[in-house]
N, C-alpha and C positions, 0 to 999 in steps of 0.2 A: 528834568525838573517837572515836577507833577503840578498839574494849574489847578485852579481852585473848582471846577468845574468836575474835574477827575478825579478829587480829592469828594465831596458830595456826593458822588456815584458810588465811590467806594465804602463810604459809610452808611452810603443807604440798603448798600447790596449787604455788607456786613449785619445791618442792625436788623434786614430779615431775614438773615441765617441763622442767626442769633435768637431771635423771637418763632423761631419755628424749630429752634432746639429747647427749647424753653417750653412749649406746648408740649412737645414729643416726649419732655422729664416730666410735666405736669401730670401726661396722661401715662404713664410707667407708673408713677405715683400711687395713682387710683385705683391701677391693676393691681399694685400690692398691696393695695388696705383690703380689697374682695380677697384678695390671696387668703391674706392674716386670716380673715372672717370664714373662710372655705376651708382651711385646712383645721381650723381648730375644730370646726364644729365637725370634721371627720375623725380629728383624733376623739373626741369628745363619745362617739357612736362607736369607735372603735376599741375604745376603753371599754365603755358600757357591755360590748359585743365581745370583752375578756382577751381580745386580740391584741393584745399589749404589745407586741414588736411594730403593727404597723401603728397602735396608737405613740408611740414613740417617734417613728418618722414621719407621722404628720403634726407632730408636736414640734419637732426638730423643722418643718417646712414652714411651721406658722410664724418659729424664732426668724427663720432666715428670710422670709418674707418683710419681717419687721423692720429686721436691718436693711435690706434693699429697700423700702420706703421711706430711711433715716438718711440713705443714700441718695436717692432720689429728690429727699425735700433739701439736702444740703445741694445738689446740684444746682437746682430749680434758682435757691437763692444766689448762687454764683452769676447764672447766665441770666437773673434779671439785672443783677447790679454791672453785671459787663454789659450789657444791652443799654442801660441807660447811662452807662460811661460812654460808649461809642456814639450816642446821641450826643453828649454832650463837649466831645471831643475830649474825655480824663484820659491820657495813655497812662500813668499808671496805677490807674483802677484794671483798666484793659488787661494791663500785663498781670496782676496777680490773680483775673478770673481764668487769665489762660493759663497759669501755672496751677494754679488748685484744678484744672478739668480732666487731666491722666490722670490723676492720683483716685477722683472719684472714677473715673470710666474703670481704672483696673481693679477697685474693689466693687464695684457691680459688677463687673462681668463675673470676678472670683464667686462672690454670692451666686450670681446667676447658675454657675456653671453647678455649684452645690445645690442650689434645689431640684435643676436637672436630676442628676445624682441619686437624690432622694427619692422624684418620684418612679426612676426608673428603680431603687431599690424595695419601692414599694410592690412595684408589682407581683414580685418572687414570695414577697414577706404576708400579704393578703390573705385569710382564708380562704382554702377552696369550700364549695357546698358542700361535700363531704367533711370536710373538718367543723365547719359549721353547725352539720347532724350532730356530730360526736359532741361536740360543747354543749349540745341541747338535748340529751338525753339523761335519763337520770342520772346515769354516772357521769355523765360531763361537769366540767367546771361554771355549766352557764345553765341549770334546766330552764328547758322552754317550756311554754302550757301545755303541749303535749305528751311532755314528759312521763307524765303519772298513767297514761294509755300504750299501753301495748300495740294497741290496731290504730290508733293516731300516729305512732312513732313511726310504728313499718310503713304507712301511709308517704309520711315525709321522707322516709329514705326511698320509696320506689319513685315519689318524684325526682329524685337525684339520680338515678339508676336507669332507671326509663323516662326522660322527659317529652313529655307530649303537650304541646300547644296552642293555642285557639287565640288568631289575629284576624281582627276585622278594620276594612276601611272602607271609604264610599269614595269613588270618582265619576266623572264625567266623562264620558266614552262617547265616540260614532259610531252611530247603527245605517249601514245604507238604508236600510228602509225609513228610518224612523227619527233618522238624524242625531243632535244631542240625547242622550239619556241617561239617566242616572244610579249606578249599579253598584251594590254592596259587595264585596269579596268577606267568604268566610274562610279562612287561611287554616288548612290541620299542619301542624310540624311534629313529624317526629325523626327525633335524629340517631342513627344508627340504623334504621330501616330504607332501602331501596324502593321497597311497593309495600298497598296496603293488600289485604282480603279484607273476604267480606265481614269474619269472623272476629278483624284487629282490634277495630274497637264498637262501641254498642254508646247511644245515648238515648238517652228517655228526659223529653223535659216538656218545655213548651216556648213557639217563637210570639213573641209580641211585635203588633204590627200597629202602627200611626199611634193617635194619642198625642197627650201631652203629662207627663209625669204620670202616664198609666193611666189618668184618663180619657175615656172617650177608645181605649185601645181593641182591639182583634186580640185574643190568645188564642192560637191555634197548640192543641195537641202535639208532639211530635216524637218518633221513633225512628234513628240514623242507625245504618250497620255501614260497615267500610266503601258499600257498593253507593251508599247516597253521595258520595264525595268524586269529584271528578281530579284528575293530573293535572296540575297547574305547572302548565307548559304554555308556552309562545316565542314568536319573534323576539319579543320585548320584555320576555321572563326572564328573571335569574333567579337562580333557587342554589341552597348552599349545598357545596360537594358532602353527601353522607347523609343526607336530611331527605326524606320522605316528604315530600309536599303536595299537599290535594286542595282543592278547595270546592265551594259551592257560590253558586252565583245568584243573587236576589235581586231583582227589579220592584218595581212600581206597581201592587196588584191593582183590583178592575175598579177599586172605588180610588185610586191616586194616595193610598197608603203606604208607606216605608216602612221594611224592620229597623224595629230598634234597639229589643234586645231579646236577650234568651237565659232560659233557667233550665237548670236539669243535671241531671249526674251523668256523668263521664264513664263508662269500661273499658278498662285499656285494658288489651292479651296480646303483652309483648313475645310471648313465647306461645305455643303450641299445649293448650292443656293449662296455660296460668294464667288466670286473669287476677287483675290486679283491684284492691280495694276501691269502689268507686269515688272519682273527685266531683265535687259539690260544685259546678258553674253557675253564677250568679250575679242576677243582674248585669251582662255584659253587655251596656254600653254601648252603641256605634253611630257616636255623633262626630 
């Protein structure tokens, strides 16, 4: 015979498994109104972007989204009304929120399992860059601005064909001598290449150093050939298999100035005897 003492523990033990299945649907809930909101506005871009199969399954991810959220908010109301029946000692409120609870857990999980589904269908269904170029030339189904130039078009497909680069960050490193200090990494990628010459690629521009919105700033001149860029290697490096990776390193010059960014064109010669139209870098940034 269960005493009353045992009987209180039990519903108190009950009434916060209860209200912490009740948070855990609230917040499922939430995940799928962002859902709705994320996928439509991909199908929305991918429409526009004439990609019609995948604007279709994110069309199809926003519906089933919706329904898990309809699913969600009928749970939500189940396990507050059995939650407040266990409070109140109702067993047969109790017993009809635990009869309604499989019925919804197996159609969430069903939804669930379909939007999985979905977005693993999406990724086959996606355009590549290449199919991308094709949409956006004159003969595509989507011209882009570039469309009406001949030397803009080939421009866009060599960055598809040969893509190359340019990642900056700033961290905090130790120096034995000099203790903390603070150094800029300028990242070259290029992938399909093992090593650079000195020949690979050429920039002409200028680095910008301190300031504030280009005020008050340092422009320096500047002229890189393959040989200004160092192998970014270390202990503590990873660099991806097939990718060609150098970088350069920028400190703190003699008045306590930092780069902050740089302008200039790009010459890439991915091949021997071809150099490629140059790319326009600008205003990059490294804050």
């Amino acid at each position: 015979m269960t005493t009353a003492p045992d009987s209180v523990n039990s519903r108190l033990l009950l009434t916060q498994a209860v209200g912490q299945a009740t948070k855990t649907t609230l917040l499922q809930a939430i995940v799928s109104s962002f859902d709705i909101a994320v996928y439509g506005i991909e199908a929305f871009e991918a429409y526009t972007a004439t990609d019609y199969d995948t604007a279709a399954i994110n069309a199809g991810l926003s519906v089933a989204s919706a329904a898990n959220l309809s699913i969600y908010v009928k749970t939500f109301r189940v396990l507050r009304a059995a939650r407040a029946a266990v409070i109140v000692g109702d067993a047969a409120t109790i017993g009809r929120g635990v009869s309604q609870a499989p019925h919804l857990a197996f159609k969430a999980l069903g939804v669930t399992i379909l939007i999985v589904g979905g977005v693993i269908a999406r990724l086959y269904t996606q355009d590549t860059p290449l199919e991308k170029w094709v949409k956006g030339t004159s003969f595509g189904v989507n011209p882009d601005t570039w469309a009406t130039s001949y030397k803009d078009t080939m421009i866009q497909l060599y960055k598809i064909l040969f893509p190359i680069s340019f990642d900056a960050y700033r961290l905090s490193e130790l120096n034995p001598y000099k203790g903390m200090v603070e150094s800029t990494y300028l990242i070259l990628r290029m992938p399909g290449k093992t090593a650079i010459e000195d020949s690979t690629i050429r920039f002409e521009g200028e680095e910008v150093w301190g300031g504030i919105f280009g005020l008050g700033s340092k422009r320096e001149k500047v002229s890189w050939t393959g040989s200004s860029f160092d192998k970014h290697t270390g202990t503590r490096v990873s660099t991806e298999p097939g990718v060609a990776t150098y970088r350069r390193v920028y400190h703190l010059d003699r008045e306590g100035r930092a780069i902050n960014n740089i302008n200039g064109q790009l010459f890439y010669s991915p091949l021997e005897g071809m150099t490629l139209p140059p790319i326009e870098i600008k205003e990059l940034a490294w804050f």
